[in-house]
VEXNU-759810 format. One record per residue: residue number from 0; z, y, x of N, C-alpha, C in turn. Coordinates in steps of 0.2 Angstrom, whole numbers. Layout:
@k:NUM, n.z:Z, n.y:Y, n.x:X, ca.z:Z, ca.y:Y, ca.x:X, c.z:Z, c.y:Y, c.x:X
...
END
This chain:
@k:0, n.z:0, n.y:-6, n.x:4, ca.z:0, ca.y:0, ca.x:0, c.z:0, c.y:6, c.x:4
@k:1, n.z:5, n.y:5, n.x:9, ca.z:4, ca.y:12, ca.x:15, c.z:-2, c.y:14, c.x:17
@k:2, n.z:-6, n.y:7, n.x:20, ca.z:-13, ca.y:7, ca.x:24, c.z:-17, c.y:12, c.x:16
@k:3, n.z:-18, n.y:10, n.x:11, ca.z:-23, ca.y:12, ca.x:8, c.z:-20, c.y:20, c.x:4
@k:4, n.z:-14, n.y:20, n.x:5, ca.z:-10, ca.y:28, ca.x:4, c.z:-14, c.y:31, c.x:11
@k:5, n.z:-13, n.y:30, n.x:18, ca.z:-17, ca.y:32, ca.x:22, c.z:-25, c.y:35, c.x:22
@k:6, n.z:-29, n.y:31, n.x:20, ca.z:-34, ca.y:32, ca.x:19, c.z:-36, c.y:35, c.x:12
@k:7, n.z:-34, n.y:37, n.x:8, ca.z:-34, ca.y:40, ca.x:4, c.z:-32, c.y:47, c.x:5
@k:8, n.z:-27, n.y:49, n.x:9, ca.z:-25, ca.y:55, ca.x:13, c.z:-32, c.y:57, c.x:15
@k:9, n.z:-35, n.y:50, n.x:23, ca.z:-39, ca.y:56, ca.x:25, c.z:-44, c.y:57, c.x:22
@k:10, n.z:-47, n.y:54, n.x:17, ca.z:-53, ca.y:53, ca.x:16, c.z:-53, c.y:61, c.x:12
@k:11, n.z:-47, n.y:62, n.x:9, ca.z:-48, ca.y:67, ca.x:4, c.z:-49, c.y:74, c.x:8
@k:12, n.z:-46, n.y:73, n.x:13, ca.z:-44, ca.y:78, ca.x:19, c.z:-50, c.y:81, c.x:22
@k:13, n.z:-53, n.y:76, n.x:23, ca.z:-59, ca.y:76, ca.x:27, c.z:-64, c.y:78, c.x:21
@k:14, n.z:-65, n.y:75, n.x:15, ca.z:-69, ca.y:77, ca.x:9, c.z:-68, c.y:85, c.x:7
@k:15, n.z:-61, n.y:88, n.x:7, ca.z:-61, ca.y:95, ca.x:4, c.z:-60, c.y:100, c.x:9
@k:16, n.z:-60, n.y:99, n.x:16, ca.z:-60, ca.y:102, ca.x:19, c.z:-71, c.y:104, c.x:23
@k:17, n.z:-71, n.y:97, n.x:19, ca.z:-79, ca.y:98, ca.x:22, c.z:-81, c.y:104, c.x:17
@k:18, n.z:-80, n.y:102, n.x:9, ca.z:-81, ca.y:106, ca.x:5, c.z:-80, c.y:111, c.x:5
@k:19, n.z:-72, n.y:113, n.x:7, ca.z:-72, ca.y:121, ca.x:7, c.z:-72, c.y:126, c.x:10
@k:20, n.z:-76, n.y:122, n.x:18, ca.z:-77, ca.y:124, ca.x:23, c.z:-85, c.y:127, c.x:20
@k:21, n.z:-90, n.y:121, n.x:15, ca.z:-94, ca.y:123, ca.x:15, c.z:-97, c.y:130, c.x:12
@k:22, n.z:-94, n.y:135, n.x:8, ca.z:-94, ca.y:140, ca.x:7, c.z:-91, c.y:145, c.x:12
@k:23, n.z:-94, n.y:147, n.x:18, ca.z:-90, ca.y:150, ca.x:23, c.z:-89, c.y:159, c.x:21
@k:24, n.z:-95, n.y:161, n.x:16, ca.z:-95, ca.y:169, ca.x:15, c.z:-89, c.y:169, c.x:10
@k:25, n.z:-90, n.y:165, n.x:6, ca.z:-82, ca.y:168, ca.x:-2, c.z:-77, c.y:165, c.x:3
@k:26, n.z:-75, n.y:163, n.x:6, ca.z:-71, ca.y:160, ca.x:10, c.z:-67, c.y:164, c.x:15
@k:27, n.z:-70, n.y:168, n.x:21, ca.z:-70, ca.y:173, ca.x:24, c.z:-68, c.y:181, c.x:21
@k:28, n.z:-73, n.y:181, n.x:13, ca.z:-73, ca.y:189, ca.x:11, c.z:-74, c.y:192, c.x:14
@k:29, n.z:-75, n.y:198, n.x:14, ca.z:-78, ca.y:204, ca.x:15, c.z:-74, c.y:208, c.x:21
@k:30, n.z:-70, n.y:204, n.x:24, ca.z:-67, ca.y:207, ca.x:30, c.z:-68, c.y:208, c.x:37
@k:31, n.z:-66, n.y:207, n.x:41, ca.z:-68, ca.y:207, ca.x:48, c.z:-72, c.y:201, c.x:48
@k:32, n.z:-72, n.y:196, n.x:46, ca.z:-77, ca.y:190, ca.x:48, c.z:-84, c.y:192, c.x:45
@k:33, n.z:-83, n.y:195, n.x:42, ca.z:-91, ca.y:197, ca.x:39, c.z:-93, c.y:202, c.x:43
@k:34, n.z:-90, n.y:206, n.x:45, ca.z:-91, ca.y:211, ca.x:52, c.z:-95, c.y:206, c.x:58
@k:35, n.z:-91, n.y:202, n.x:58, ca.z:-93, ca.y:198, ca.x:65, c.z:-97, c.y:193, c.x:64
@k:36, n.z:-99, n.y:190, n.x:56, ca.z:-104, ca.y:188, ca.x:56, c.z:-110, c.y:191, c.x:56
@k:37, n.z:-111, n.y:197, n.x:54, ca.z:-117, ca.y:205, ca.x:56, c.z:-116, c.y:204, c.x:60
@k:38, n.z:-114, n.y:205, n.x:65, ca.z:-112, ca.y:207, ca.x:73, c.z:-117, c.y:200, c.x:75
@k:39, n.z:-115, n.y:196, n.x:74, ca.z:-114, ca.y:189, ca.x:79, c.z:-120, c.y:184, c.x:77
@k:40, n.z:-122, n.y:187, n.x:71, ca.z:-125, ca.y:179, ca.x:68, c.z:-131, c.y:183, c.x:63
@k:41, n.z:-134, n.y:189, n.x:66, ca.z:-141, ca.y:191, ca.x:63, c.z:-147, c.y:185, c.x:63
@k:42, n.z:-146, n.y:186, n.x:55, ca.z:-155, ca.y:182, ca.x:55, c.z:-151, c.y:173, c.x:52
@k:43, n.z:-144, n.y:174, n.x:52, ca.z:-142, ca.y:167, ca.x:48, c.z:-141, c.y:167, c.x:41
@k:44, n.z:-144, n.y:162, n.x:38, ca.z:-145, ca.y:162, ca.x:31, c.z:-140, c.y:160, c.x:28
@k:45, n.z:-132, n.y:162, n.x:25, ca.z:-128, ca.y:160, ca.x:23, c.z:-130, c.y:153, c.x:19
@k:46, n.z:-124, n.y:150, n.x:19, ca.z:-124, ca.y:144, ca.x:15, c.z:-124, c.y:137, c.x:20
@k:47, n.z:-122, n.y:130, n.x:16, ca.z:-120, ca.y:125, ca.x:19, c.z:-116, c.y:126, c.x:25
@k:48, n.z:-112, n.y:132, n.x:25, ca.z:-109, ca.y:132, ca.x:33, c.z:-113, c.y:137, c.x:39
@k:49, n.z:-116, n.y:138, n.x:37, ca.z:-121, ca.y:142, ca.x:46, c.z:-115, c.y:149, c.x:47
@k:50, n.z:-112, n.y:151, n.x:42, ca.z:-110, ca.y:157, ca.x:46, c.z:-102, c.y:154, c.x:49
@k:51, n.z:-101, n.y:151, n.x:45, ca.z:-95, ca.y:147, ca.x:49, c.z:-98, c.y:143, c.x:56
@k:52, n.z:-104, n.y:141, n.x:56, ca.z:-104, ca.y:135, ca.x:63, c.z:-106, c.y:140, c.x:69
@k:53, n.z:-110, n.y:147, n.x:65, ca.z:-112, ca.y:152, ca.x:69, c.z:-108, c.y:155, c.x:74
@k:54, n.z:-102, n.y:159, n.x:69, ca.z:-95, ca.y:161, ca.x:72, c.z:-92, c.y:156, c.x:77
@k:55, n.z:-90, n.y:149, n.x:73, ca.z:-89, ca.y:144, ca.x:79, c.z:-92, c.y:143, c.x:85
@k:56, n.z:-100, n.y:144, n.x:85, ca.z:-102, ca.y:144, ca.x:91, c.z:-102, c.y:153, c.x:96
@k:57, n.z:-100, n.y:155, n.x:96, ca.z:-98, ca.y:163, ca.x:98, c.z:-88, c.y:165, c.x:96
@k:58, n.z:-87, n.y:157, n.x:95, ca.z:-80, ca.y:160, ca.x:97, c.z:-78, c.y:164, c.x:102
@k:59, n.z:-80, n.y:164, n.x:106, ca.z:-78, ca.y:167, ca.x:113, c.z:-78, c.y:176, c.x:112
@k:60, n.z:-83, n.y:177, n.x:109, ca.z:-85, ca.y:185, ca.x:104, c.z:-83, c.y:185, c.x:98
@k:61, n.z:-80, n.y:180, n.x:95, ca.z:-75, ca.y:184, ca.x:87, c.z:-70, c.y:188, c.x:89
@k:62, n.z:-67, n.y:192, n.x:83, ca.z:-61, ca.y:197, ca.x:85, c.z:-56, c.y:193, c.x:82
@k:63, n.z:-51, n.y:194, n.x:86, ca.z:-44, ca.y:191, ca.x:84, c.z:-43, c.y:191, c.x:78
@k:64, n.z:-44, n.y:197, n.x:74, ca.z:-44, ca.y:197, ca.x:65, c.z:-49, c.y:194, c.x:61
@k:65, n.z:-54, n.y:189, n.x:63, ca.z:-56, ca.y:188, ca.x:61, c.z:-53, c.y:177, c.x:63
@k:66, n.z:-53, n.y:177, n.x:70, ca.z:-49, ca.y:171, ca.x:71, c.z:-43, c.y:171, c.x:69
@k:67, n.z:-40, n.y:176, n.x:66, ca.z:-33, ca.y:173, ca.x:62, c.z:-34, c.y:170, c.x:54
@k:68, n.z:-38, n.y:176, n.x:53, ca.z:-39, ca.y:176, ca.x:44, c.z:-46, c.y:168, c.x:44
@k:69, n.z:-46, n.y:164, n.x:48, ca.z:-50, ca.y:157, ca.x:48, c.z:-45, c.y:153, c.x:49
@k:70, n.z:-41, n.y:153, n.x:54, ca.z:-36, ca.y:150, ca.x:53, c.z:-34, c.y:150, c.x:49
@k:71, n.z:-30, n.y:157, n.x:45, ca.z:-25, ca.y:154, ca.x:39, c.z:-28, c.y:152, c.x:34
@k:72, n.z:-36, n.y:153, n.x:32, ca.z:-40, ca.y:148, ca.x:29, c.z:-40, c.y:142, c.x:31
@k:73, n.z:-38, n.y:140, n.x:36, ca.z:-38, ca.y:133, ca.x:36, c.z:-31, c.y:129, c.x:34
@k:74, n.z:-28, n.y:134, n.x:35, ca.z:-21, ca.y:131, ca.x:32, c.z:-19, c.y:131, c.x:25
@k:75, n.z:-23, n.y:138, n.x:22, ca.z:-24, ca.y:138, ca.x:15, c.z:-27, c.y:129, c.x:12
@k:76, n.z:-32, n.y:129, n.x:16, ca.z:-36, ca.y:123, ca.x:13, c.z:-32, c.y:116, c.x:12
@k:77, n.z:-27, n.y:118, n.x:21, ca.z:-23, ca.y:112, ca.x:21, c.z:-18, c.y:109, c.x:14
@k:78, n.z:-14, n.y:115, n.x:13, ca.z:-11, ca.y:114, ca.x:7, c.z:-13, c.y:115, c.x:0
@k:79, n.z:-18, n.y:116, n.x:-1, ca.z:-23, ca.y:114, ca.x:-7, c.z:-23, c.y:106, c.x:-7
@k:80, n.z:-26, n.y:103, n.x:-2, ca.z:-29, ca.y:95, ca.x:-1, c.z:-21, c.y:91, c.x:-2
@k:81, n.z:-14, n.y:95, n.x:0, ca.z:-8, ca.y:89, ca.x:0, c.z:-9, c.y:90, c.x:-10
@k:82, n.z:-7, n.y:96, n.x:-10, ca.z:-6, ca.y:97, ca.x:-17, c.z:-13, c.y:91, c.x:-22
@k:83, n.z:-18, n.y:91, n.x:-21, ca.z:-23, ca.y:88, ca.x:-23, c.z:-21, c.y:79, c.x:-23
@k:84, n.z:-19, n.y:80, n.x:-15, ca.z:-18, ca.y:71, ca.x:-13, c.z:-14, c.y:69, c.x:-19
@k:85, n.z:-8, n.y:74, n.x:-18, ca.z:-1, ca.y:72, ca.x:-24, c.z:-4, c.y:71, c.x:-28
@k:86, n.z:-9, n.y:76, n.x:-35, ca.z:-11, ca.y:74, ca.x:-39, c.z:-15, c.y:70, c.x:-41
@k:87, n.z:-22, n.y:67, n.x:-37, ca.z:-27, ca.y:65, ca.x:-39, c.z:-26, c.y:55, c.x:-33
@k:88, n.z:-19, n.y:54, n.x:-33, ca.z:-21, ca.y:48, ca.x:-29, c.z:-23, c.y:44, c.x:-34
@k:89, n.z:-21, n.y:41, n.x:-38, ca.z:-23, ca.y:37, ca.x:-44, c.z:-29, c.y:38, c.x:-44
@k:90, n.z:-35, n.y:43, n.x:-46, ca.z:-40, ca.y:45, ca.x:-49, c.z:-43, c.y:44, c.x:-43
@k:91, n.z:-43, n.y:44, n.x:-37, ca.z:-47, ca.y:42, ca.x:-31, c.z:-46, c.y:37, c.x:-29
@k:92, n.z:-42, n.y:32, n.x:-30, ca.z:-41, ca.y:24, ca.x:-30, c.z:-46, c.y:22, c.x:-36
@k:93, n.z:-47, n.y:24, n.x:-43, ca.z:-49, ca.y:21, ca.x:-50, c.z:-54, c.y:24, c.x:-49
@k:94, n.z:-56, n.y:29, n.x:-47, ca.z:-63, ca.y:32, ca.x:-50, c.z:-69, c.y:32, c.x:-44
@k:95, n.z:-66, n.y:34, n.x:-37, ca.z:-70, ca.y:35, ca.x:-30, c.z:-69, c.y:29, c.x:-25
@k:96, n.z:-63, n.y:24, n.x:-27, ca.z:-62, ca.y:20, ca.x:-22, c.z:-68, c.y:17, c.x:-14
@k:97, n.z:-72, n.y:18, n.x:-20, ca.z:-79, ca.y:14, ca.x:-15, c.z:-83, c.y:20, c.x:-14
@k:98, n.z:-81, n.y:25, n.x:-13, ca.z:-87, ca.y:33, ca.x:-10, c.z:-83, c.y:33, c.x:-3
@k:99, n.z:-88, n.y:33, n.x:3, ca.z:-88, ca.y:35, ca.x:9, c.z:-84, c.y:40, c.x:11
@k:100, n.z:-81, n.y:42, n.x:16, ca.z:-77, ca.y:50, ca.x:16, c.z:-82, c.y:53, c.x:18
@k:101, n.z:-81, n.y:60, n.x:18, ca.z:-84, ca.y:64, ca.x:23, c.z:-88, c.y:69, c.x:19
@k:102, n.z:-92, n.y:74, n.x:20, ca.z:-95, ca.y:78, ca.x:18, c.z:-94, c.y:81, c.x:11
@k:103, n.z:-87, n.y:81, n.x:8, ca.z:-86, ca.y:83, ca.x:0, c.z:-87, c.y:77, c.x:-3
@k:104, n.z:-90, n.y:72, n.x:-2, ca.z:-91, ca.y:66, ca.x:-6, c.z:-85, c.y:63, c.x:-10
@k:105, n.z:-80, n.y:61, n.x:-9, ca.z:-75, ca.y:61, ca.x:-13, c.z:-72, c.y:65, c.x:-19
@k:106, n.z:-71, n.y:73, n.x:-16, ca.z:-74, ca.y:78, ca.x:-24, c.z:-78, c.y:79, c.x:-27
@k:107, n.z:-82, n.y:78, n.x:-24, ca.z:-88, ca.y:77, ca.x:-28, c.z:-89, c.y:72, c.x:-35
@k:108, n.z:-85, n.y:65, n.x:-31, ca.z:-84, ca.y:61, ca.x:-35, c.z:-80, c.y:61, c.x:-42
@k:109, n.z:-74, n.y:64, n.x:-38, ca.z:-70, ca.y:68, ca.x:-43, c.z:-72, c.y:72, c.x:-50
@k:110, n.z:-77, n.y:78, n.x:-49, ca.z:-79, ca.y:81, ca.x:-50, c.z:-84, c.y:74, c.x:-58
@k:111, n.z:-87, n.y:74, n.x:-53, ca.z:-92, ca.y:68, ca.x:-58, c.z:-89, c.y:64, c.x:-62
@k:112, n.z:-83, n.y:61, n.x:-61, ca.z:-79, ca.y:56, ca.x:-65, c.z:-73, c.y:58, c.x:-70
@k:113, n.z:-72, n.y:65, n.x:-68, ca.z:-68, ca.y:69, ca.x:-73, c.z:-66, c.y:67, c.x:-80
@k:114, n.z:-73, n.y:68, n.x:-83, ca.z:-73, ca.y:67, ca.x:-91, c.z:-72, c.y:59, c.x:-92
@k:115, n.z:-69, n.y:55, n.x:-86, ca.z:-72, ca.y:51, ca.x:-91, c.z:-64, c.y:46, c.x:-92
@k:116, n.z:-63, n.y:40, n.x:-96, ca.z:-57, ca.y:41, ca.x:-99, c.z:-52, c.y:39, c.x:-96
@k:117, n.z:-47, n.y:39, n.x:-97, ca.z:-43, ca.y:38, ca.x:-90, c.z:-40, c.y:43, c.x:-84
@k:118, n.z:-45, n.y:48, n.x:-84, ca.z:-43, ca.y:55, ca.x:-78, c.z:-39, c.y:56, c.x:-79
@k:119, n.z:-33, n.y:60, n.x:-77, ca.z:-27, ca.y:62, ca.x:-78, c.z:-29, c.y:70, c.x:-76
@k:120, n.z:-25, n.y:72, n.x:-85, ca.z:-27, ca.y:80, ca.x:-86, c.z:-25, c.y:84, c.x:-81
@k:121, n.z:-20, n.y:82, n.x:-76, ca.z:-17, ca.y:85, ca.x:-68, c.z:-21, c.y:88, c.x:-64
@k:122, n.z:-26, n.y:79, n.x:-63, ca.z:-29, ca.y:81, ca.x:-57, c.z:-35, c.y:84, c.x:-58
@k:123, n.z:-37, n.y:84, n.x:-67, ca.z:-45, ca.y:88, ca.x:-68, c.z:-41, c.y:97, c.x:-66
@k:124, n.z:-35, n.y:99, n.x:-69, ca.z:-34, ca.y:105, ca.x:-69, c.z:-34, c.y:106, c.x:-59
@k:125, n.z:-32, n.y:103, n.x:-55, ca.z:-30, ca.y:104, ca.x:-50, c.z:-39, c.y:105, c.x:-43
@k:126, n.z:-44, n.y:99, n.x:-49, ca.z:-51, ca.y:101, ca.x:-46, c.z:-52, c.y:107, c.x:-49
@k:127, n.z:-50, n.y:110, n.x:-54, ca.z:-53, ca.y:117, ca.x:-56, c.z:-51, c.y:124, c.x:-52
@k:128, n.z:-44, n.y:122, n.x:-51, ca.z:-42, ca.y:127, ca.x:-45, c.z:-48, c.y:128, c.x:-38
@k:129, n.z:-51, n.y:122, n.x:-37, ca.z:-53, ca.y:122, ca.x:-31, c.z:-58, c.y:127, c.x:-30
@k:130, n.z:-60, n.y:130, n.x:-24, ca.z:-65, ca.y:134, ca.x:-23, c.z:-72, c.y:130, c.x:-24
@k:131, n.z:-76, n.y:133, n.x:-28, ca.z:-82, ca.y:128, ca.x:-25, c.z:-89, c.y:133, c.x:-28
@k:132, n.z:-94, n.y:131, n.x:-29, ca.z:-100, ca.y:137, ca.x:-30, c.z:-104, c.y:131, c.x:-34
@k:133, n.z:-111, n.y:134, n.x:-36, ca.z:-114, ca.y:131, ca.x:-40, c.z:-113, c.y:126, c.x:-44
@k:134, n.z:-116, n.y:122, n.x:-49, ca.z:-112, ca.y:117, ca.x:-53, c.z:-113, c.y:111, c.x:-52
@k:135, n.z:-111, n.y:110, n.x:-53, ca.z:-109, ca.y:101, ca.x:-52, c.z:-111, c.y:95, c.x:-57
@k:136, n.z:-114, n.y:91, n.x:-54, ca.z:-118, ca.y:85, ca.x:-59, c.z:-114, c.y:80, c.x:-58
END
């Protein structure tokens, strides 16, 4: 039960941080990261991450206001995903058991198997929290 409590842990970890990494403009805002994405990452097409992997690749040239306000996005996301795990372990065992981790694919899943019966109203309320963009099939 521990081993599969484990895996469940990362897989979600790894699935919502992929995810909520994957919006890196609403995620940043309008702050100094946006500055330093102008700055640093002319001619990058937001979306799937580029201004996120952009900055990451010119870490050396972001400004400290902009590397702290990333980090504490990633710690935001941190505790998003415990809070998530708490809620939605049941629904990730029943409903995603068998989805790969990695690339959002487990949210995703979530997402997709929502409606159907058996979801616990918890975990649907706690994917709606999540940040996420366009809609979902």
């Amino acid at each position: 039960m521990i081993k599969i409590f484990q895996i469940v842990v990362l897989a979600l970890t790894t699935s919502f941080v992929s995810f909520a990494e994957d919006n890196p403009d609403a995620a940043l805002g309008m702050g100094p990261c946006m500055q330093d994405a102008q700055k640093l990452c002319p001619g990058i097409i937001p979306g799937k991450g580029s201004i996120r992997e952009c900055l990451k690749n010119n870490w050396d040239k972001v400004t400290p206001e902009c590397k702290e306000k990333m980090e504490k996005k990633k710690e935001e996301v941190k505790e998003k995903m415990k809070d998530l795990h708490e809620v939605c372990k049941t629904e990730v065992e029943q409903f995603c058991g068998n989805i790969k981790k990695g690339k959002g694919k487990i949210i995703k899943c979530l997402h997709e198997k929502k409606s159907e019966a058996g979801f616990g109203e918890d975990c649907k309320k706690e994917l709606e929290a999540l940040p996420h963009r366009g809609k979902r099939k």
